[in-house]
Every structure is written in C-alpha cells, then in structure tokens.
C-alpha positions as CSV (number, residue, x, y, z in Angstrom):
1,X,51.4,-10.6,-6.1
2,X,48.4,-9.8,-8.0
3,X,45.9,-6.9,-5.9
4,X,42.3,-7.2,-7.0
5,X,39.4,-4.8,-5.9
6,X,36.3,-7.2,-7.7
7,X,33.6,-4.9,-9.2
8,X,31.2,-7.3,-7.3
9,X,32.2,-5.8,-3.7
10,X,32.1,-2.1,-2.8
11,X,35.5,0.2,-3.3
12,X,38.0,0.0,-0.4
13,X,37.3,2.8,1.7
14,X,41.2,3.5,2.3
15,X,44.6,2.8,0.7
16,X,44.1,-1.3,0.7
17,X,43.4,-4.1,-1.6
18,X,40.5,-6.5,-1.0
19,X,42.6,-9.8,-1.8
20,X,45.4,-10.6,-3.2
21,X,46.5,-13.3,-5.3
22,X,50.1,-14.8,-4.3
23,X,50.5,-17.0,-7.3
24,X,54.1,-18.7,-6.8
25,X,55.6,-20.5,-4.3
26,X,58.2,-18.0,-3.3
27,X,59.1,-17.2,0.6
28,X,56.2,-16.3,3.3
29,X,57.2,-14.3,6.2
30,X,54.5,-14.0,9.1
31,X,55.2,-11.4,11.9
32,X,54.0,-11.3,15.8
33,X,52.2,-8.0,16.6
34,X,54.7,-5.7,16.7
35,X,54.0,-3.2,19.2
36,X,55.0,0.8,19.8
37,X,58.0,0.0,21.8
38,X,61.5,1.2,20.8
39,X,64.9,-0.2,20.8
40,X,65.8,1.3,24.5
41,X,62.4,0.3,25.7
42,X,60.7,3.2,25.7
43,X,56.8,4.0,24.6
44,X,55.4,7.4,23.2
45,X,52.5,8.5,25.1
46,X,51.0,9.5,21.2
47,X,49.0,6.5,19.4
48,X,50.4,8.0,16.5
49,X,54.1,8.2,17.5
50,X,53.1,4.4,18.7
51,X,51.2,3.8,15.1
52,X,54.7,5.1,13.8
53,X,57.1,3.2,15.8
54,X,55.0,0.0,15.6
55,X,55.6,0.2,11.3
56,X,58.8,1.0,11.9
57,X,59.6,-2.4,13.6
58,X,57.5,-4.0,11.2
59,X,59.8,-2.8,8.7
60,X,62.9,-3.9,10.8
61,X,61.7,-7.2,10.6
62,X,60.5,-7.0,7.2
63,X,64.4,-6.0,6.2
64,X,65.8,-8.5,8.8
65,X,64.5,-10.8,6.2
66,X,65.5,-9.2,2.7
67,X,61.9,-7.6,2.4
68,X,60.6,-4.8,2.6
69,X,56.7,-2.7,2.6
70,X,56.0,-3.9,-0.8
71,X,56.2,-7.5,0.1
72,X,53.8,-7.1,2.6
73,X,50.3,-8.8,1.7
74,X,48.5,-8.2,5.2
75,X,48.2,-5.9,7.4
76,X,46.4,-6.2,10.6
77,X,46.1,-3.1,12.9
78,X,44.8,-3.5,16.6
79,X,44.2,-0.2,18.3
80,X,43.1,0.9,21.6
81,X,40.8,3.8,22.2
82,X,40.6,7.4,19.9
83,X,43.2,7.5,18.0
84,X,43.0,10.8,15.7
85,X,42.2,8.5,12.5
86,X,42.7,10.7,10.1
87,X,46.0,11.3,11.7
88,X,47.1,7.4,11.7
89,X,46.0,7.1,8.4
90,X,48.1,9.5,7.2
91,X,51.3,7.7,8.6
92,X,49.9,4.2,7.2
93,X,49.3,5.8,3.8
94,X,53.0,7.1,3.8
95,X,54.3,3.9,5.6
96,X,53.1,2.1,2.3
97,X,54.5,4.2,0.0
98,X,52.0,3.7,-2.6
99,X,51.6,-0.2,-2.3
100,X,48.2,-1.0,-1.1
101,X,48.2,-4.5,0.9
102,X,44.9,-6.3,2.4
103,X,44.6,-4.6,5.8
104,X,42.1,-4.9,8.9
105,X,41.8,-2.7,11.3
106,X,40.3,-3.4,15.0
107,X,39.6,-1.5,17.6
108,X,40.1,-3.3,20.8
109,X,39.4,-3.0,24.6
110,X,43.2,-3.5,25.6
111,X,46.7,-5.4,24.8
112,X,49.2,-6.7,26.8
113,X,50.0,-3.8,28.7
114,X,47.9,-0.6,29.6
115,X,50.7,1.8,27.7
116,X,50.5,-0.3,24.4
117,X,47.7,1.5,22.1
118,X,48.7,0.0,18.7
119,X,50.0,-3.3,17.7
120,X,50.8,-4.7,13.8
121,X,51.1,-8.0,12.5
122,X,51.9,-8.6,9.2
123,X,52.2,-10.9,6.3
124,X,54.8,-10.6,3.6
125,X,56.0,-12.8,0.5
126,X,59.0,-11.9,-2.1
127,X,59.1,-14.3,-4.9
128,X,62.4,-16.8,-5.5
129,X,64.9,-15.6,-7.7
C-alpha cells in the first residue's frame, strides 16, 4: 500500500491519508458496520466505550482473517450525536497505532437501534505471499 497526501490538496486534518494506492492484487477484505456491541450483547452507554468496542470488533474480524490495523485501507466512522471528539480521537489515533488509513467520518441522525452511537466499516488488503 502506498499512502499519499498530494501537495495539490490541503493537509489531513487528523491521523489519515488522503488515498491510497493498493498496487497488487493481493487479498481485499470488506467489513459490515461493526457496531459497539460486545460478545455477551451488551452496549456501553459511553460513545467512546462504544467508539472502543466498535474497533475492537473491527479488529476481531480483521484477525479472523490473518489481518490486522495495518491492513486496513478505509475507515468509515458513522456517529450519532456529541461525542466528546477530542476524546474519540484519541482512541482512533491509538487504535491505529501509528498507521494512518483513508477515513471518513459522519455524523448521522440515527442507526439501527436508538442505543447504537458508533458504527465502523472497514476495508483492509494484505498482499500474497
């Protein structure tokens, strides 16, 4: 994966890339919105405990497939309501432990259910070997 910020477009305005380049075949993995729902079921009332659990089943899926956060080549964040910003970026930034994927971020009206505040979808790709 090659991350480009082009001099022609402003600096990102967070830990991100603007594109990148997937130059090789290799394997694509493409996830649903993973929500802020745990393994026994249960929701944190915090969007950032949500914004936390959400990555962390993006990552279980991410591993379920032999990948892991530096495959991923998008990120897209749907959030619902205030969600203390600087606080959920500060989980993403560790989340991505230094690798900076294309990400957008939306704030929405709802999701599926009135507890769900955050919900991920990703794109990842690891090369063949």
């Amino acid at each position: 994966m090659i991350p480009r910020n082009p001099a022609s477009v402003h600096a990102p305005v967070a830990k991100y890339s603007h594109q990148i380049e997937v130059p090789d075949q290799g394997r694509w993995l493409v996830l649903s919105g993973q929500i802020g729902q745990r393994l026994d079921g249960t929701i944190p009332e915090s969007a950032v405990e949500q914004v936390e659990v959400a990555l962390a089943n993006v990552l279980g899926n991410l591993e379920a497939a032999g990948m892991g956060v530096h495959d991923v080549v998008k990120l897209t964040l749907y959030l619902v309501g205030d969600l203390a910003p600087a606080e959920c970026q500060a989980v993403i930034d560790a989340w991505q432990d230094g690798h900076e994927p294309c990400i957008t971020l939306l704030y929405v009206a709802g999701l599926a259910a009135p507890a769900f505040r955050v919900e991920i979808d990703a794109w990842a790709h690891s090369a063949v070997n």
